[in-house]
Residue, then its C-alpha position, 0 to 999 in steps of 0.5 A: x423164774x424163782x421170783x415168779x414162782x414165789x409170787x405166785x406162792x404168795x398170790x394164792x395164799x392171799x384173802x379171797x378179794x385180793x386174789x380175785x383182784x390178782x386174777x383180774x389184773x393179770x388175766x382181765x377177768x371180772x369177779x363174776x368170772x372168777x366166781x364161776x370158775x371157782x364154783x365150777x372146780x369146787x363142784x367138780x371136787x376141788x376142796x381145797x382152796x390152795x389146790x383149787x387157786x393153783x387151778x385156777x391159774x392154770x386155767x387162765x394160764x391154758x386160755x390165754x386170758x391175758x391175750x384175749x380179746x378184751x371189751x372196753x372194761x378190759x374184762x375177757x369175753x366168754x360169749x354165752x357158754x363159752x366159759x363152761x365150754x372152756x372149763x370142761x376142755x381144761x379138765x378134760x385135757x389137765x385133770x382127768 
């Protein structure tokens, strides 16, 4: 739990690309998705970068991306809107 806690330190302090791969690699979501998911808690006043990166995993963490069905590119499948859909249920049930 300790080495998983300092891992997850260390992945949010990462530069943006790596971060963005760390995200693909252990919740299967592409660059297009993590883009609109940043986007959408920066939007919704999240400045802080660390912050909204912790954020962010929980997100991925509450959908259980990782269990999700997968397409053929081993990218997470939203279907259209069900990304916003998602994001406001989150927020609305951890950040409100």
């Amino acid at each position: 739990m300790i080495e998983m806690r300092c891992a997850v330190e260390e992945d949010i302090h990462l530069p943006d690309i790596s971060f963005c791969r760390v995200c693909e690699n252990a919740y299967g979501i592409n660059r297009g998705i993590y883009n609109t998911i940043d986007a959408y808690f920066y939007q919704k006043g999240h400045r802080d970068i660390v912050l909204r990166r912790r954020i962010i995993l929980s997100f991925l963490q509450f959908i259980g991306a990782r269990s999700a069905k997968l397409n053929k590119k081993s990218s997470y499948k939203f279907g259209n809107g069900g990304l916003i859909e998602k994001l406001d249920s989150f927020t609305n049930a951890h950040l409100s």
